[in-house]
Each structure stands twice: as C-alpha cells, then as structure tokens.
C-alpha positions in Angstrom: -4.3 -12.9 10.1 -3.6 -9.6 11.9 -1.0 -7.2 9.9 0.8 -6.9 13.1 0.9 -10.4 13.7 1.8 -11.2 10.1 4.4 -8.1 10.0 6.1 -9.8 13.0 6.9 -13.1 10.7 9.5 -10.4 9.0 13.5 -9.8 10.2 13.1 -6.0 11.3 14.7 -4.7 14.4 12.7 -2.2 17.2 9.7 -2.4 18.4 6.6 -2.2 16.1 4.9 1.4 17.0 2.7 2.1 14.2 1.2 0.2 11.6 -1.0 2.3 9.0 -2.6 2.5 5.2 0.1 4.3 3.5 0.3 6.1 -0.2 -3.0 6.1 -2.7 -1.6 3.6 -5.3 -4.3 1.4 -6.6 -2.8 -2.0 -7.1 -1.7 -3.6 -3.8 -2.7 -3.2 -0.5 0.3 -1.2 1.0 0.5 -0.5 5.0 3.6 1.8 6.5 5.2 0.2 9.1 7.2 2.3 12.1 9.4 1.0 14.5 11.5 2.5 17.3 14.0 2.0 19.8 16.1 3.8 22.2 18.0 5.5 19.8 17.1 4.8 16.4 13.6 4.8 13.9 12.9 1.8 10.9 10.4 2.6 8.4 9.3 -0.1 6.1 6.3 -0.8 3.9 4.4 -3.7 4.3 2.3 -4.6 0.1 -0.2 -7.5 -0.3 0.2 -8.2 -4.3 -2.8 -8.2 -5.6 -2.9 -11.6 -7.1 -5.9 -10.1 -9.7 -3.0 -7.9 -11.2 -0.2 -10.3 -11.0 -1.7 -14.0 -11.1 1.6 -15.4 -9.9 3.0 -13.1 -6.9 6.4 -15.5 -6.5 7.2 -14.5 -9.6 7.1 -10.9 -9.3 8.9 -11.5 -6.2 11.7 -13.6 -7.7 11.5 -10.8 -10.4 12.2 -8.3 -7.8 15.0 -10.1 -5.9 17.0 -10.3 -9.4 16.4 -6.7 -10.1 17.5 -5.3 -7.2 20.8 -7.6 -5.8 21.9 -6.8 -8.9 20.7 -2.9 -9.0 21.7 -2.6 -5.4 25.4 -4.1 -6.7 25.9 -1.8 -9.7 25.1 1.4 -7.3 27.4 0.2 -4.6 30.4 -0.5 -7.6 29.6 3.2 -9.3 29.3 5.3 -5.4 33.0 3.5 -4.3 34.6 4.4 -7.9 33.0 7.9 -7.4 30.8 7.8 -10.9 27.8 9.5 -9.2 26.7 13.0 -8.8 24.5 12.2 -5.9 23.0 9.0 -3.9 20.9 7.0 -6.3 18.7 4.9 -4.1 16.4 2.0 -4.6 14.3 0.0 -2.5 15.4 -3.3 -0.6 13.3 -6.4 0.0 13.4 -7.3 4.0 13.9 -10.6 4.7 11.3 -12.7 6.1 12.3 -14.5 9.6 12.7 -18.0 7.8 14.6 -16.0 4.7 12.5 -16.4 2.1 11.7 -12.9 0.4 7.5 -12.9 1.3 5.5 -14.4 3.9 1.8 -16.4 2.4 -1.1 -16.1 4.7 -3.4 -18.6 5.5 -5.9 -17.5 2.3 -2.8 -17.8 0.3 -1.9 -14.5 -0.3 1.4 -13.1 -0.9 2.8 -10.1 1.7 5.9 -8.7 1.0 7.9 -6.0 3.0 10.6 -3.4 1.3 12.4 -0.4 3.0 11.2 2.8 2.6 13.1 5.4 0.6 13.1 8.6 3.3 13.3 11.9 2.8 12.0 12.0 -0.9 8.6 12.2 -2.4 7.2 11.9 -5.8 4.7 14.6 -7.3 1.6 13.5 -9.3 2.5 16.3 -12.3 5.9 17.8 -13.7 6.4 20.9 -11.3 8.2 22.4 -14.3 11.3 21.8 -16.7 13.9 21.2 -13.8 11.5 18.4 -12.1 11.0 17.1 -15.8 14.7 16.7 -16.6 15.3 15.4 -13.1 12.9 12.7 -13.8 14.4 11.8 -17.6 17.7 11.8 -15.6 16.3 9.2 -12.4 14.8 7.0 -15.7 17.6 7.3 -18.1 19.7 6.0 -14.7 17.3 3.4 -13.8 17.6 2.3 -17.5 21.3 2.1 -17.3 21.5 0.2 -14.2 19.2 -2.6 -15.6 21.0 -2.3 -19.2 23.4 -5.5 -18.5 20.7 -7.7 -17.1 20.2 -10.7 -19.1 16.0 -9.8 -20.4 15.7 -14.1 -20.0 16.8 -13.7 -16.5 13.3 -12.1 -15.7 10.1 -14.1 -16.2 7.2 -11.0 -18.1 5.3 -9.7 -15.2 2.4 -9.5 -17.4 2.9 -11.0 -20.9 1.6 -9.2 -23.7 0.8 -6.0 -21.9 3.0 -4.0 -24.2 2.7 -5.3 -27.0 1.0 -3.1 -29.3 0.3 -5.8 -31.7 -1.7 -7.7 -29.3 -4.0 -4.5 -28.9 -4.4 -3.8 -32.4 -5.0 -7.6 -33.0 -8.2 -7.4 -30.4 -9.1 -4.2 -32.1 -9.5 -5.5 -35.1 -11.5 -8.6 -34.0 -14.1 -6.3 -32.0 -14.4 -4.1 -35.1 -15.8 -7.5 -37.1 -18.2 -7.6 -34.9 -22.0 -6.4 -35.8 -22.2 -4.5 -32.7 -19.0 -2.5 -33.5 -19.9 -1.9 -36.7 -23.5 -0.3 -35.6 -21.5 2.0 -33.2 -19.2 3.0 -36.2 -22.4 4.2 -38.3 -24.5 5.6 -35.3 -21.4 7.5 -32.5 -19.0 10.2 -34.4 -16.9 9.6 -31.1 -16.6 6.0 -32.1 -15.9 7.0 -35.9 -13.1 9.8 -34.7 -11.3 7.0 -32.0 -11.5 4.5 -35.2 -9.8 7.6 -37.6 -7.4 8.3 -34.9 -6.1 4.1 -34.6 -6.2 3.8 -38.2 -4.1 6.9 -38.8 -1.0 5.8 -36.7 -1.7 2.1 -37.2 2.1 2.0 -39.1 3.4 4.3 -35.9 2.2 2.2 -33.5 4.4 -1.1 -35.2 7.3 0.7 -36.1 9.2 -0.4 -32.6 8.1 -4.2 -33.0 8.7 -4.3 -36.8 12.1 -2.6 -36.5 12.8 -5.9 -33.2 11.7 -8.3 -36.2 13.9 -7.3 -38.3 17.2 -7.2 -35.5 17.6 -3.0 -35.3 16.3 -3.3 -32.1 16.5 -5.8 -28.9 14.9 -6.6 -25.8 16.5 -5.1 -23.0 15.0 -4.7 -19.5 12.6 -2.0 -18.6 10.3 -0.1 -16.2 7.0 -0.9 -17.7 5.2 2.3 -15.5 7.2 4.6 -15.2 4.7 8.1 -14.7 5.8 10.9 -12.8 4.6 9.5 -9.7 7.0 6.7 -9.7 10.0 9.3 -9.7 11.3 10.2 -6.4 12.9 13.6 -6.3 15.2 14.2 -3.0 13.6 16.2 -0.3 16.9 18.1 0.2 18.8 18.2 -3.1 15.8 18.2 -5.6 17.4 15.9 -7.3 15.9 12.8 -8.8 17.2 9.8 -6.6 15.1 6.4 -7.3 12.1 4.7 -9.4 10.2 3.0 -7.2 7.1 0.4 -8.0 9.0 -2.5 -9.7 6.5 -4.9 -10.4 6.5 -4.2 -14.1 10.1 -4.3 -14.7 10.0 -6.7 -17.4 12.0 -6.9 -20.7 11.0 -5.2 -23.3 11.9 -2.5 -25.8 13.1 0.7 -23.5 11.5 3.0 -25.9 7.7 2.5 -24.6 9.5 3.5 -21.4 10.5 6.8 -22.7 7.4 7.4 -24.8 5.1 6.5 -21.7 6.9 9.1 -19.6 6.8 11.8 -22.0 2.8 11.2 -21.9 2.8 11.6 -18.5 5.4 13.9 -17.5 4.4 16.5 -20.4 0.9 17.0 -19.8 0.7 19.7 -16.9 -2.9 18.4 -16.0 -1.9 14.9 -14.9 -3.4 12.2 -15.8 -6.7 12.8 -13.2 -7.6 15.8 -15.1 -11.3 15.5 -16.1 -11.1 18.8 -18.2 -9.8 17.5 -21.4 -9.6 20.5 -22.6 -6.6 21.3 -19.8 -4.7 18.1 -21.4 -2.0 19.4 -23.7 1.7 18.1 -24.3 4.2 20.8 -23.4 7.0 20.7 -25.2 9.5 22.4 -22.7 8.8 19.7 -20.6 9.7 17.4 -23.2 13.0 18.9 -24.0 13.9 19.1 -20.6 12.8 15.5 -19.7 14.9 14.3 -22.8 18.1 16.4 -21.7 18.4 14.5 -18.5 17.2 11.2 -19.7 20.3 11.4 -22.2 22.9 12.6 -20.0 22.4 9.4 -17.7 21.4 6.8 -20.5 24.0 8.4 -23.3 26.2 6.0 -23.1 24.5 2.5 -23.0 22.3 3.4 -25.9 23.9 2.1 -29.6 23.5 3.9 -32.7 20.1 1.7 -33.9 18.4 3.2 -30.3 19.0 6.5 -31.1 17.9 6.2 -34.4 13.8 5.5 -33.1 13.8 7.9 -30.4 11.8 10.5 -31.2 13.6 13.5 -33.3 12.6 17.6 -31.9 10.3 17.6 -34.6 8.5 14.4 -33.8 8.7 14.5 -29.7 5.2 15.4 -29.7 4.3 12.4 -31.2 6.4 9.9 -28.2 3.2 9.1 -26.4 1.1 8.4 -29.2 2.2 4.9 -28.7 1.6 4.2 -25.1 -2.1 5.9 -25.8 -3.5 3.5 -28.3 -4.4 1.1 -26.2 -6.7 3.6 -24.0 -8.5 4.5 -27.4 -8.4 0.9 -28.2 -10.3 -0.1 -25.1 -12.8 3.1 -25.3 -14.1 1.4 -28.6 -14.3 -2.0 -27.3 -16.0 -1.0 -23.8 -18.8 0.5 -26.4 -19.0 -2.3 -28.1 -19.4 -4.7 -25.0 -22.2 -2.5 -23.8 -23.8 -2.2 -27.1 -26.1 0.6 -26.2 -27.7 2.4 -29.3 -26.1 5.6 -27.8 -23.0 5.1 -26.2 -21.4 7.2 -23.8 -17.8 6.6 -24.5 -15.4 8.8 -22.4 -13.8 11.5 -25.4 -10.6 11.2 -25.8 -9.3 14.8 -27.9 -6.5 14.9 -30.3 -3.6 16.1 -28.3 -2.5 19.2 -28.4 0.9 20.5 -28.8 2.9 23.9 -27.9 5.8 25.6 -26.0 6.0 26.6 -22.5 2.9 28.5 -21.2 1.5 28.5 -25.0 0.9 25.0 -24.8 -1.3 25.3 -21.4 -4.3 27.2 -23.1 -4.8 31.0 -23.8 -6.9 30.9 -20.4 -3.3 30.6 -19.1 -0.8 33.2 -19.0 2.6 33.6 -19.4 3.2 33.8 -16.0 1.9 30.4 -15.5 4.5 28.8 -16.5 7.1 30.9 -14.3 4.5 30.4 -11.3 5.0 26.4 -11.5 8.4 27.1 -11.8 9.0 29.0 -8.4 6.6 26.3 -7.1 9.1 23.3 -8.3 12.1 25.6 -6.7 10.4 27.0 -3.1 9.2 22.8 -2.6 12.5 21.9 -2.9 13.3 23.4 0.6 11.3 20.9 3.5 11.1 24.1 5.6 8.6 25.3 3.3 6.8 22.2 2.0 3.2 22.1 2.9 2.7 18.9 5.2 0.9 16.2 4.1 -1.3 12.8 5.6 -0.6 9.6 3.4 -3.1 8.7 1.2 -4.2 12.5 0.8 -3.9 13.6 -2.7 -2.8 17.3 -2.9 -2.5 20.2 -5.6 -0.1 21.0 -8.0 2.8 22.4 -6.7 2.4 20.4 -3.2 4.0 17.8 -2.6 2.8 14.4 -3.5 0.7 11.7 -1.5 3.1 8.6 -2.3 6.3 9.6 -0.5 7.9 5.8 -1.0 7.1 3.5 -3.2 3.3 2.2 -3.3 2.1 0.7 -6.0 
C-alpha cells in the first residue's frame, strides 16, 4: 500500500503536502508527514512497528494509549493548578478514521501516526552540565507522571529485557560450553570481559535481590531513556518531553537512572569508535542527578533513595545497564568459535571531573567550549540547520527533532 494512501486512512485535517523519511532511529520505519491549509500547518509522524522488535505491535499500541491518556491527564491537572515551571509536552496518538489507535496493512503490519513535538530537538551527546541536568529534570518528570500508574495496567513490551538475571543466567550457560571455555584459555579480551562480569556479579543483583525481598517495587518506567530521547525546547532550553515510548514498561526505575547516566555522562556518545574517548564525566553526573531529583524528589520513598547511587558510587550507576553488552561480546565469540576471535574491546571505564575526565589530549577549555556550545544552541537564530536523518557534530543540533524511534 502506498504511505499516502495508507496515511489518508488517519483523522488529520489539511491537505497532505509532504510525506518523507524522517529522524535516524533504527527500530521502526518512521515517515514525517506535512499538511497545510489556508491558514494553518499539521505535522505528524507516520512509524511502522517493526514487528521483529516488538512481536505483538497491538500491544505496544494499547501500551501507548494507557500511557499517555493518563500522562496527557496528569499534565493538563498540574498546567491548570499552576505546578509547572514550563510546558511539559508529550506525544499524542492520532486517531485512525474508524477510531482505532493504528491502521494494519494488507501484509499485516502495524502503522501508527503520533503528533510531532515542534520546536524542540534532542542531541545525540550531553552539550554540557546545564543540558545534563535538564535532561535528569525531563526524566525525573517523566518518572513522576507515570509514578501512580498501576505497573499490571501495562502488558512488558519485551519481557525479560531488563532483567539482569536473565543475562547472567545465559552467561553462565555459554560459559559451560567447550567452545567458551577454549576462548577463556586462548583470548585475554575474553578472560578480561569474564574478570569484569564476575567482579560485579553481586552489583549487578543487588536491585532484583533488594525487589525479592520487598525494599523495592515495580513501578513504571522508560526502558531507553539515552540522551537522544530527551527533547530540550528550541526556545527556552529547557527539557520539555521523552519521547520513544515503546519500552515504557514496569520495572524498577533505577535501571532508568543508571542507563542515563551511561549515556548522558560519556561526552563521546555512544557512536564513538575511539574507546579511548569513552570516559564517565562526573560533572555531568552531578548535574544530571540535580535535576532528576528536583522533579522526582517527591514521589521517591526512603527505600528508593537508599539504592541510588551515593557521590562516591555515581561512577559506578551504569555498570548495570553495561553488563549485558559485555555479556553478549563473550557469547558472539563463542557462537563464532574462531580460534582467534575478534571480539569488539570493551575498556574499563574511566572516571574524572569536568575536562579531567575527557583525556589529557583535552584541555581545560574543552569543557567551557561545550559549554558555550550548549548556551549559543539554545538561541534558533543561531542553530546550524539541519536535513532529517543527517547526523551532525557535537554541539549541533541533533538529527531526531521528534520522536523516532
């Protein structure tokens, strides 16, 4: 079926003018949609769900409905009792013509279309310490507004994907294996990933353990929630909205926070191939934890506080979310079973302050550079244009200005 034929089966009003690939997210096919009339524009984005990702779209869809109708009600209660320091936003599902949520093709596959959150952009690495905080402070609010859902009311988006059990449990097994065991005695990359797992094996449970025994419960969270998912107004520079909401699932909300301290704190983003770039900067972190706590404060009890991670253990947060990687780098090896593997290193992560934590190749002035880069993007005269689907250099704005997945 055509997309403009199938985007016509959806409730949108103007005249269909444009119809494009939009964003570089690498999960669903995602197509920005523009229509016009005499005195107005509607942008909207039009996302196959990959059905290899999620196996049941209609769930994810019913997931989505939940989330935001009661997301959307919670904003509109807070902006009328005047609780909110700006205009949090979040994306809306658009109605299909006979008012179901998605339209199926004729192969069966899902199409869904949501509104477009203008004038804001995400960045695919921390700009600095203000852009960090501003994203704790968009999480720690997302976490909030989805802190009195009921975690049964949401069917698991991907069951056991965040389970750090699960991972160790299929560790473990490959390591019986012959094949893993050769690579153990013949690979010191294989022998250093295996050190590295074994040496935070009682880290990685401590989350689960501490659910078993009632300190903790499930409560609904993100699930991906990397810098790029954080959309920072064009005009304010304010955080305003997490966008790809697939994952939301329920869960514990501290792999949230742990996942986006790995990918908020390392300056290099996560497509830098120099590993020796990859550090975890602890400003970043302690601005990032700032706002997340000044918008999630007051949900969180006393047993929540207690496991997030301490100043002197911060560095540590996204040790958690990173097992799995090192996990499946030992297992790839071992499914190839090649007498001399080429597994992809994966260094010990290194910690410091500020510019210190960048590498002595970078100055001190690096780290007020990135900073004046954060503050002169924030004004859209100045900000570098940019085609969807174009990824673009630190300090430019990013190439997913809604919310692809």
């Amino acid at each position: 079926m055509e997309l403009s034929i199938l985007i016509n089966k959806f409730s949108i009003t103007g005249r269909l003018v444009a119809l494009q690939p939009f964003g570089n997210g690498n999960i669903n096919d995602t197509f920005l949609a523009i229509y016009r009339n005499t005195f107005t524009e509607t942008q909207v984005i039009l996302q196959r769900v990959n059905r290899n990702v999620f196996p049941r779209p209609e769930v994810i869809m019913a997931n989505m409905h939940a989330i935001t109708k009661h997301c959307h009600e919670k904003l509109e209660d807070d902006a009328a009792k005047g609780n909110d320091d700006r205009v949090w936003q979040m994306p809306r599902i658009v109605k299909a013509k006979d008012a179901r949520d998605y339209v199926v093709d004729e192969k069966g596959e899902v199409w869904r279309v949501i509104t477009r959150i203008m004038s804001a952009h995400a960045f695919d690495v921390a700009q600095g310490p203000e852009h960090a905080m501003e994203c704790g402070a968009t999480l720690g609010h997302f976490h909030y507004l989805v802190s009195d859902m009921d975690p049964k009311s949401i069917a698991d988006p991907l069951p056991g994907f965040h389970v750090t059990s699960g991972y160790l449990r299929a560790y473990d097994k490959t390591l019986e294996t012959v094949s893993a065991q050769e690579l153990l005695k013949s690979s010191m990359e294989a022998k250093r990933l295996a050190k590295f797992i074994e040496e935070r094996r009682d880290l990685a449970l401590c989350l689960e353990n501490a659910q078993a025994r009632g300190e903790l419960r499930k409560r609904m969270f993100h699930g991906d929630p990397k810098v790029n998912n954080i959309m920072i107004d064009d005009v304010t520079g304010k955080g305003t909205a997490m966008i790809d909401l697939d994952t939301v699932s329920p869960g514990l909300i501290h792999l949230d926070f742990g996942d986006a301290l790995r990918s908020i704190c390392n300056p290099a983003g996560e497509e830098e191939t120099n590993l020796a770039k990859v550090v975890f900067d602890e400003d970043l972190c302690t601005a990032f934890c700032k706002g997340y706590m000044r918008e999630a404060g007051a949900f969180l009890t006393d047993a929540d506080r207690a496991y997030d991670p301490p100043p002197a253990v911060r560095a540590r947060a996204p040790l958690l979310p990173g097992l799995p990687e090192r996990e499946r780098l030992l297992q790839d090896e071992d499914a190839r079973a090649e007498p001399e593997p080429r597994a992809r290193p994966v260094p010990p992560l290194r910690v410091g302050r500020g510019a210190r934590a960048l590498d002595p190749w970078r100055p001190a002035a690096a780290l007020t550079a990135r900073r004046a880069r954060w503050n002169s993007s924030r004004s859209t005269s100045r900000r570098p244009a940019t085609r969807a689907g174009t990824r673009t250099s630190r300090g430019s704005w990013a190439s997913r200005p809604c919310g692809t997945a």
